[in-house]
Backbone as CSV, one residue per row, in Angstrom:
resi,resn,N_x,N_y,N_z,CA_x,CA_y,CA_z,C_x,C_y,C_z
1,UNK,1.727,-190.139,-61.154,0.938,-190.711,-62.223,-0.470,-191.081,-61.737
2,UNK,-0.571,-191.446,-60.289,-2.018,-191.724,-60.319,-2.780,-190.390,-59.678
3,UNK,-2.178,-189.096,-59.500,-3.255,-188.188,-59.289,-4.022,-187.926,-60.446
4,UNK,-5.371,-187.375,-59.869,-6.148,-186.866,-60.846,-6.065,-185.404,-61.579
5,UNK,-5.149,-184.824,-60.401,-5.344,-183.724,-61.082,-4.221,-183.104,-62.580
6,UNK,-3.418,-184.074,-62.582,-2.210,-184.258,-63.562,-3.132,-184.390,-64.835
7,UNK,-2.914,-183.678,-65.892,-3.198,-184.096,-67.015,-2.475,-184.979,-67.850
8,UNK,-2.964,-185.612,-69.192,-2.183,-185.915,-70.193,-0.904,-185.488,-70.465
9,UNK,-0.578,-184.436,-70.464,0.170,-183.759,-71.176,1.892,-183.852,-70.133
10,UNK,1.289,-183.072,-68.783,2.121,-183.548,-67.333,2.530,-185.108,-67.563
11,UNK,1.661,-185.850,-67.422,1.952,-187.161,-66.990,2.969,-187.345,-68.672
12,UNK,2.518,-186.937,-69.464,3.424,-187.466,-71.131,5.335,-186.828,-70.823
13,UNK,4.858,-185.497,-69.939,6.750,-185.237,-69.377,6.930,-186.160,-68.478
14,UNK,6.811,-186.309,-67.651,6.940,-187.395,-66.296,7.362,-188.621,-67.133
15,UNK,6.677,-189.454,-68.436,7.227,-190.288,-68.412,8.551,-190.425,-69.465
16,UNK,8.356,-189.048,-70.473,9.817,-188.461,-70.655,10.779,-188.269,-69.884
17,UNK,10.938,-187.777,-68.993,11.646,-187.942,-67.983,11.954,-189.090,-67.488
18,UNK,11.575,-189.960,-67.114,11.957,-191.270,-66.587,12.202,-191.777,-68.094
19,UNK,11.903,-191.974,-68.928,12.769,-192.451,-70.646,13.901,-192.091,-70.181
20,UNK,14.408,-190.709,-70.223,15.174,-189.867,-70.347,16.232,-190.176,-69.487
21,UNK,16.185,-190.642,-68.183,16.781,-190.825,-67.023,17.127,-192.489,-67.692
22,UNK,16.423,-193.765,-67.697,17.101,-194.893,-68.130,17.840,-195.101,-69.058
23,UNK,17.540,-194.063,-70.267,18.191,-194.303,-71.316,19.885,-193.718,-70.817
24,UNK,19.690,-192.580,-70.267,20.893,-192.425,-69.857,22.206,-193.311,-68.975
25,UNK,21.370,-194.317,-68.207,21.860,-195.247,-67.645,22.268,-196.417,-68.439
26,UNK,21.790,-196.304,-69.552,22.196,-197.617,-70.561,23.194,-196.811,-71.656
27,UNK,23.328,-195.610,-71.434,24.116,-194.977,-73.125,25.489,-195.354,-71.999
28,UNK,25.732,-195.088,-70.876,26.822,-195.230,-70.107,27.699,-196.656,-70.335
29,UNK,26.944,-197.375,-70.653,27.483,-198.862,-70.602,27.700,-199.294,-69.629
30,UNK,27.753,-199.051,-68.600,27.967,-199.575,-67.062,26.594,-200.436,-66.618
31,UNK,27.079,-201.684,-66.057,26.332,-202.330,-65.703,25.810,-202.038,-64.373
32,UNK,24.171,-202.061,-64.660,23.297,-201.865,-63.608,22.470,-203.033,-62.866
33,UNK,22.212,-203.534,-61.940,22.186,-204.370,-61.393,20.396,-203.706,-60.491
34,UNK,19.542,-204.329,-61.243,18.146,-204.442,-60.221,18.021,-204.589,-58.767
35,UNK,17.466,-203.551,-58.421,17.845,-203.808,-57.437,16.725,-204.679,-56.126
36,UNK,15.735,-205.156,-56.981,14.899,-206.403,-56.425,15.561,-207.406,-56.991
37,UNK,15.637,-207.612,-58.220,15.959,-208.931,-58.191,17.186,-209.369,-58.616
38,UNK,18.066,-208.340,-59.008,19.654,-208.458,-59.286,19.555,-208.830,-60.605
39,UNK,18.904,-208.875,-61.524,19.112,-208.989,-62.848,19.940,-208.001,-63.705
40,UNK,20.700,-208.499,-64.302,21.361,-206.900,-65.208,20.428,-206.318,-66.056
41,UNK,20.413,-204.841,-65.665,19.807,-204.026,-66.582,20.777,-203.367,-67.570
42,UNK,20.273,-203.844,-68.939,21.038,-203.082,-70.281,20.522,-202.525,-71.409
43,UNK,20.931,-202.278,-72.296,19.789,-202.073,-73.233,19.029,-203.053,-74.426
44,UNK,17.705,-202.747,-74.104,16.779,-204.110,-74.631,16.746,-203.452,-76.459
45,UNK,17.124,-204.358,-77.058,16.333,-203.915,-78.680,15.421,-204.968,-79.743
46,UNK,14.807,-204.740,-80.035,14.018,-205.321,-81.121,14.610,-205.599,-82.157
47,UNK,14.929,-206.865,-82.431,15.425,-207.253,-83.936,14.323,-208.290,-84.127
48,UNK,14.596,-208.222,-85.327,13.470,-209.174,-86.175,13.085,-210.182,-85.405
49,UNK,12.134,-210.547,-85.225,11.306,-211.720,-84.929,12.627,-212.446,-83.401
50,UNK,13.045,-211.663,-82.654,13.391,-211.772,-81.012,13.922,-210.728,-80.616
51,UNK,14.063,-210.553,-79.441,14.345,-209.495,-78.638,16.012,-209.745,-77.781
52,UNK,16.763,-208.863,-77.814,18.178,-209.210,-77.779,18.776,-208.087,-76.498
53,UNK,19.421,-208.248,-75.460,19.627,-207.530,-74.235,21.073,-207.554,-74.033
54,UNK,21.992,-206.163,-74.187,22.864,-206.064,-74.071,23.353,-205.566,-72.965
55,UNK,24.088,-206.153,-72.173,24.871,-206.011,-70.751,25.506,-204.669,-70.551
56,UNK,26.051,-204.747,-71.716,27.393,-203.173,-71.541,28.480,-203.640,-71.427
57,UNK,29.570,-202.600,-71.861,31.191,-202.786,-72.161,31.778,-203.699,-70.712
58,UNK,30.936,-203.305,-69.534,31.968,-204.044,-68.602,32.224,-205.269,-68.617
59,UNK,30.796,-205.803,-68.761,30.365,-207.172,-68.422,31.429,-207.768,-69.536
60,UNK,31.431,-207.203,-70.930,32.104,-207.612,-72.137,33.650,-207.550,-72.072
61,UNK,33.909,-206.762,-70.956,35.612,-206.697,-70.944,36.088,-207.983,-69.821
62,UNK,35.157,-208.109,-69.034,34.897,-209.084,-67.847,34.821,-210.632,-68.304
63,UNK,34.416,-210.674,-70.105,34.342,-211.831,-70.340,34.989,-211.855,-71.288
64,UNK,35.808,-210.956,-71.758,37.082,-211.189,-72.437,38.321,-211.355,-71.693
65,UNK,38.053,-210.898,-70.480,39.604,-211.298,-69.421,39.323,-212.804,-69.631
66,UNK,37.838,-213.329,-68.820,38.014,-214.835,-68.760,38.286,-215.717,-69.775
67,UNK,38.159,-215.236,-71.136,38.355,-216.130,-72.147,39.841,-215.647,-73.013
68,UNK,40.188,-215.126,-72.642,41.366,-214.333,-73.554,42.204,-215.342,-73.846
69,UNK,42.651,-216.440,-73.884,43.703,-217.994,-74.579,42.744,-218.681,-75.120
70,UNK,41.369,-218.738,-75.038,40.335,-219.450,-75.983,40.062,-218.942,-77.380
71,UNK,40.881,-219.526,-78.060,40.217,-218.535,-79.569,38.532,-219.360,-80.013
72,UNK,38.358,-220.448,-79.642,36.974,-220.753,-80.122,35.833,-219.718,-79.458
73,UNK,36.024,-219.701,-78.750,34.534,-218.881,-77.546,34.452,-217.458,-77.879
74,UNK,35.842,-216.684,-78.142,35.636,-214.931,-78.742,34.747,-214.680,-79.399
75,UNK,34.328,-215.296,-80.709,33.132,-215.229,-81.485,32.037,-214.885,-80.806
76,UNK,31.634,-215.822,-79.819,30.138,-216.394,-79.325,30.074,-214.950,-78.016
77,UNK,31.059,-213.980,-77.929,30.915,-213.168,-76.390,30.150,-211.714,-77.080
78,UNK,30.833,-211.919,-78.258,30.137,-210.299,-78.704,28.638,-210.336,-79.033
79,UNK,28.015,-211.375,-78.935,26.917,-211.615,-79.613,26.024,-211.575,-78.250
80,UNK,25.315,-210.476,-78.234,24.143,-210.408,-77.589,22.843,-211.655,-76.918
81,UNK,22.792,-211.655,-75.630,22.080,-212.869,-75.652,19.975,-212.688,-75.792
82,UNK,19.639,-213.907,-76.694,18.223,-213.237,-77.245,17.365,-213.727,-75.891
83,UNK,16.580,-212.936,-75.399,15.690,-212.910,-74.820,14.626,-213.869,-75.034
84,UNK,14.032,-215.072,-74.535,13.312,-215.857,-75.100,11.574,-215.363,-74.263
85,UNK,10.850,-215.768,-74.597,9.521,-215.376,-74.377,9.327,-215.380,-72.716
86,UNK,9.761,-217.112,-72.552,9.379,-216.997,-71.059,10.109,-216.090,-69.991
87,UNK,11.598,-216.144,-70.571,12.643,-215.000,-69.850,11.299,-213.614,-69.318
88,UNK,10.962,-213.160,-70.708,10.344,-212.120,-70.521,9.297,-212.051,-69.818
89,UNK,8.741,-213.297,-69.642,7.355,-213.175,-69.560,7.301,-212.699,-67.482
90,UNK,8.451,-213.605,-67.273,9.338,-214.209,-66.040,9.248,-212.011,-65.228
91,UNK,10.492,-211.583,-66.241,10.813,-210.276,-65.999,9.569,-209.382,-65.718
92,UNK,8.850,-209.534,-66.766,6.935,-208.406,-66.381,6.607,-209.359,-65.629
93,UNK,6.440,-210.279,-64.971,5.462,-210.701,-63.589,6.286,-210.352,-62.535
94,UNK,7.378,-210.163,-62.456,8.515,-209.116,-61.096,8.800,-207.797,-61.268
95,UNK,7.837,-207.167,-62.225,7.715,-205.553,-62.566,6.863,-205.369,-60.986
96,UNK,7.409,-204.274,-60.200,6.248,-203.605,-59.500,5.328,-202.796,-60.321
97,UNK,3.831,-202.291,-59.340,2.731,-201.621,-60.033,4.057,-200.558,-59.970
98,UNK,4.569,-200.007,-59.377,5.296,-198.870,-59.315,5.850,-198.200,-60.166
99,UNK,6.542,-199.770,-60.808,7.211,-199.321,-61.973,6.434,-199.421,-63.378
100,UNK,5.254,-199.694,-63.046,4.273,-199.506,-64.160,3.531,-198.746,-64.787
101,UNK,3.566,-197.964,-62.939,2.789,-196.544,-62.920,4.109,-195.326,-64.000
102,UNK,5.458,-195.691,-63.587,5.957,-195.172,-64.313,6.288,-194.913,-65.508
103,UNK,6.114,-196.207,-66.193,6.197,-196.564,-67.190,4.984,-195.984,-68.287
104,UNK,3.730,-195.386,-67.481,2.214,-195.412,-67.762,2.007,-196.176,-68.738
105,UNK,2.028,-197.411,-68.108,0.723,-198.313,-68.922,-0.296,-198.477,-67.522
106,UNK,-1.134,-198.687,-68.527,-2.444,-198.653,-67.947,-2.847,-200.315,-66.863
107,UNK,-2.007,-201.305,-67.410,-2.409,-202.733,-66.822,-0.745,-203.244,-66.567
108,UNK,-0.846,-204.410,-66.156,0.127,-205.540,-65.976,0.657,-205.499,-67.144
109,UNK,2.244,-205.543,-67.210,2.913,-205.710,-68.733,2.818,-207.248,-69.266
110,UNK,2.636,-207.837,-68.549,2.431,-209.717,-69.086,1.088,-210.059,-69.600
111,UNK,-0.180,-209.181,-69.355,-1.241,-208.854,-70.067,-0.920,-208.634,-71.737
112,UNK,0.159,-208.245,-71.338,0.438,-208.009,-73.225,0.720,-208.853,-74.003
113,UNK,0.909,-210.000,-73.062,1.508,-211.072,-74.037,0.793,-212.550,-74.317
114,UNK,0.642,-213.163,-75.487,-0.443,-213.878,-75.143,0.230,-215.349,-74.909
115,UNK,-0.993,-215.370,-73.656,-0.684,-216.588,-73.409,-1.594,-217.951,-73.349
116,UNK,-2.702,-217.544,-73.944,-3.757,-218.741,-74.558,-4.733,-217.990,-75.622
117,UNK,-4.711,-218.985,-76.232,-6.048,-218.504,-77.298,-7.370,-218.994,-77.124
118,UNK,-8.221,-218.273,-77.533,-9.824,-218.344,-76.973,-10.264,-219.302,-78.325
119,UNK,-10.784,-220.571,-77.633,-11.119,-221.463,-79.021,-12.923,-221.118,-78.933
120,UNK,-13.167,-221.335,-80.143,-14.687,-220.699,-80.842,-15.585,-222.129,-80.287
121,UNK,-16.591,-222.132,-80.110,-17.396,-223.306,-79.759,-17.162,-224.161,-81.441
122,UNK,-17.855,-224.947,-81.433,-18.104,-225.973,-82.894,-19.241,-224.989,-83.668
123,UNK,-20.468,-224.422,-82.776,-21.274,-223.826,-83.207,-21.431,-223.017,-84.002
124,UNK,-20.375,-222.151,-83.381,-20.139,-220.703,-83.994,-18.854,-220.853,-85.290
125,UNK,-17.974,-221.879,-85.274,-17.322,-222.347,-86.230,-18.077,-222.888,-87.736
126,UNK,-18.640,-222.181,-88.653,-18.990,-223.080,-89.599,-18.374,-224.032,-90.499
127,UNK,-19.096,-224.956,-90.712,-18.196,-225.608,-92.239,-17.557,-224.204,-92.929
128,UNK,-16.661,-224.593,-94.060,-16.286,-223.899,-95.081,-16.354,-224.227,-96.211
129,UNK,-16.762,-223.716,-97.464,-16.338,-224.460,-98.545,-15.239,-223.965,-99.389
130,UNK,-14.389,-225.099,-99.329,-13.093,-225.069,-100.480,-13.028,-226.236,-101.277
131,UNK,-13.080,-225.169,-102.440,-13.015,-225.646,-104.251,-14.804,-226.119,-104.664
132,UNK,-15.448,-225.966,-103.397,-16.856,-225.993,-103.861,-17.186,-227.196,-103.261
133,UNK,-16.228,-227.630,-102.129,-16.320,-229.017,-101.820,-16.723,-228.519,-100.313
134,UNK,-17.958,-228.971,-99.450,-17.564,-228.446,-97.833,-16.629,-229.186,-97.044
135,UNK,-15.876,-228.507,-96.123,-15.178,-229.326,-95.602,-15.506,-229.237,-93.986
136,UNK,-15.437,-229.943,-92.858,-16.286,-230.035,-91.897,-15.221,-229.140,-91.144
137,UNK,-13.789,-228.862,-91.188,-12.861,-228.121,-90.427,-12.867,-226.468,-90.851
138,UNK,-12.945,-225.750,-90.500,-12.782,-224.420,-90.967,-11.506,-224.049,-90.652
139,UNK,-11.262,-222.699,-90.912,-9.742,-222.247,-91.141,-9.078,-222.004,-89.800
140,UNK,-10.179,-221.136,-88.781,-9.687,-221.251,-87.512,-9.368,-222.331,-86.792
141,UNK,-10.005,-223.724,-87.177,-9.834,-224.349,-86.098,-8.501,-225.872,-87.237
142,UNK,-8.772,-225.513,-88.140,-6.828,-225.805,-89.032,-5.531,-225.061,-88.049
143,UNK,-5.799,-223.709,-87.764,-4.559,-222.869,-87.806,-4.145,-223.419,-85.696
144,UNK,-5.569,-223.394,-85.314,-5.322,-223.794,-84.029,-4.805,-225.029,-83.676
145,UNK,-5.404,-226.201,-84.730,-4.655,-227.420,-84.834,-3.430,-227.451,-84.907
146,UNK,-2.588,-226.205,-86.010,-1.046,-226.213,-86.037,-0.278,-225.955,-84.723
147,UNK,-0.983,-225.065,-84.442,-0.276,-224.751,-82.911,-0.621,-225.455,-81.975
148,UNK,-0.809,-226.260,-81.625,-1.448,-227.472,-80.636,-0.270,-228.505,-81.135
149,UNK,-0.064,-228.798,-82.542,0.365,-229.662,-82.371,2.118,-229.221,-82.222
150,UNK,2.190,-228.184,-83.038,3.908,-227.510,-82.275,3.930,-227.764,-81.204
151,UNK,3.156,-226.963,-80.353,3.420,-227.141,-78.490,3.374,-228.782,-78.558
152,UNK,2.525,-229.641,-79.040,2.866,-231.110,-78.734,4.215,-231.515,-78.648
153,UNK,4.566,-231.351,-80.252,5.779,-232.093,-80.440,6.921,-231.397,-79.607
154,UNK,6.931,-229.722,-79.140,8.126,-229.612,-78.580,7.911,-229.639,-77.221
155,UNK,7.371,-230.438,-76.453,6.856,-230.881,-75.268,7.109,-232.377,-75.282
156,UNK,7.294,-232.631,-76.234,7.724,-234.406,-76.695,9.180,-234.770,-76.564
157,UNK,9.560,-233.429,-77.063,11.035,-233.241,-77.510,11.974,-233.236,-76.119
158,UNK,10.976,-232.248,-75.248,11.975,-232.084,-74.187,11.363,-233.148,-73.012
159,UNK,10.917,-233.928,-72.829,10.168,-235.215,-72.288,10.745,-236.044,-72.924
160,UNK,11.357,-236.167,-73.860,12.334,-237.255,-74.357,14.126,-237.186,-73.958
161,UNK,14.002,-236.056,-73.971,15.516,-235.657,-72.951,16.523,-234.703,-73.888
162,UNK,15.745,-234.874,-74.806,16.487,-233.671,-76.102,16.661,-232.463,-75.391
163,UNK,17.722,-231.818,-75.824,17.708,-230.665,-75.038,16.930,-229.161,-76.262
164,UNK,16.296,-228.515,-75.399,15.527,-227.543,-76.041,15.431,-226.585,-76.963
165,UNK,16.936,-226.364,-76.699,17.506,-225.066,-77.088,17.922,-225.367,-78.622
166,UNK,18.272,-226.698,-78.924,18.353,-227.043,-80.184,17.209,-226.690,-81.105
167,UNK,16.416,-227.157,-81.026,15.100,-227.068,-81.760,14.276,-225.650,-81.136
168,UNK,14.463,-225.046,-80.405,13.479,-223.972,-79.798,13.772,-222.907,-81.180
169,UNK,14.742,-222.371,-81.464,14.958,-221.535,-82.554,13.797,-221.924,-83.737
170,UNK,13.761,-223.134,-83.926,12.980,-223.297,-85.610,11.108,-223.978,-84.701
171,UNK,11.121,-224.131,-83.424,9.741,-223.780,-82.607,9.045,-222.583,-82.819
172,UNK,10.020,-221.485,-82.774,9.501,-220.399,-82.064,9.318,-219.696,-83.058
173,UNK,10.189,-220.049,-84.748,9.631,-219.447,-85.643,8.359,-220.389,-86.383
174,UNK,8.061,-221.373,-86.196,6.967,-222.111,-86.272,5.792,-221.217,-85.904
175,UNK,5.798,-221.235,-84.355,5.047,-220.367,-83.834,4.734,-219.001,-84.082
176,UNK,5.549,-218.393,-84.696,5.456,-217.331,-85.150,4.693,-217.049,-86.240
177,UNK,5.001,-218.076,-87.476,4.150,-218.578,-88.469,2.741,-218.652,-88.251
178,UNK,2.651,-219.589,-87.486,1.174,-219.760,-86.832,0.458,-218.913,-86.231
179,UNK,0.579,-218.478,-85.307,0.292,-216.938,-85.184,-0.093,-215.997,-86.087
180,UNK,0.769,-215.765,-87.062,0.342,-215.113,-87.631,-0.671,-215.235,-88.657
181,UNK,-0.547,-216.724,-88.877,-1.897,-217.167,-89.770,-3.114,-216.968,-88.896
182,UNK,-2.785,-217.354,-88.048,-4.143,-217.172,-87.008,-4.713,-215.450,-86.841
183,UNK,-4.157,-214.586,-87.131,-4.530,-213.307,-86.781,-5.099,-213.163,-87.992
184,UNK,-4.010,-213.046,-89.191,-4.431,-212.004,-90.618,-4.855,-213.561,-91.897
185,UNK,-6.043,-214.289,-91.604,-5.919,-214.663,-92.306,-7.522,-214.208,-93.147
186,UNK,-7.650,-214.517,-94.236,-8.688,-214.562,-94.943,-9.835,-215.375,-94.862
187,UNK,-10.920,-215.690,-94.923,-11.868,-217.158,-94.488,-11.828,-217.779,-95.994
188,UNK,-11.485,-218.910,-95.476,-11.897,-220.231,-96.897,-10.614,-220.194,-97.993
189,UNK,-9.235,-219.138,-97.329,-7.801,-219.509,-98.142,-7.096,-219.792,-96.676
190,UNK,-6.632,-221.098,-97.466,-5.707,-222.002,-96.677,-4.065,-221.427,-97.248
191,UNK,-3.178,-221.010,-96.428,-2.093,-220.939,-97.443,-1.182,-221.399,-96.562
């Protein structure tokens, strides 16, 4: 991947090929085991608004031996465990370039993910007017307020001794919310 003399087209089989080769390692169901950092490799999928990583049949027969007289816990084994942001974020900062080069992306995979937002000076922020009234806050720096104060309160939450995982589910779709107001919104509609 990093010669020059490889074109587009070369390098677009090469990384078919390596698709081609993992995917095959995950249609198997057999658990694969990293071999830097021992993490199980399975297959990753995209469902709505989180990301969900399935082990494979072994791991699943492995945790039906251990629970097999528990009828409460059977439920909770088939269910895929969701990948939370930092998990991931954790996994792309122990990617080698190597496996990046393979992968061809062009940068660091944790580049992809954001992890601060660029606040606007006051300057460049103008008033807005809504209903014909000015108001001294504009929309960007409302939507940034929301998310400031999420991260507050669930930084409160777990500094108080609450445990995280309770509330992280209806956080993270908070955040999600917010976010997305912050990207696609309109100037001077608040919604």
């Amino acid at each position: 991947m990093r010669s020059m003399k490889l074109d587009h087209l070369k390098k677009s089989e090469v990384l078919k090929e390596v698709n081609k080769k993992c995917n095959a390692m995950t249609a198997t169901h057999k658990m694969k085991l990293c071999s830097r950092c021992g993490y199980i490799n399975g297959m990753v999928k995209k469902v709505s608004m989180k990301i969900t990583h399935e082990y494979g049949s072994l791991l699943l027969d492995e945790c039906h031996n251990a629970v097999a007289g528990k009828k409460d816990v059977k439920g909770s084994i088939n269910v895929p465990p969701e990948l939370d942001s930092k998990t991931i974020y954790s996994l792309f900062m122990r990617m080698t370039d190597e496996d990046c080069e393979l992968l061809y992306l062009n940068d660091r995979p944790e580049k992809f993910l954001v992890t601060c937002i660029p606040v606007p000076p006051m300057a460049i922020c103008p008033s807005v007017l809504l209903d014909g009234v000015k108001s001294e806050e504009n929309d960007i720096t409302v939507r940034l307020k929301w998310i400031i104060e999420a991260n507050l309160s669930l930084q409160e939450e777990i500094s108080n001794g609450s445990h995280p995982s309770k509330t992280l589910a209806c956080h993270y779709f908070y955040e999600f919310l917010s976010y997305s107001r912050l990207v696609e919104f309109s100037p001077g509609c608040i919604s």
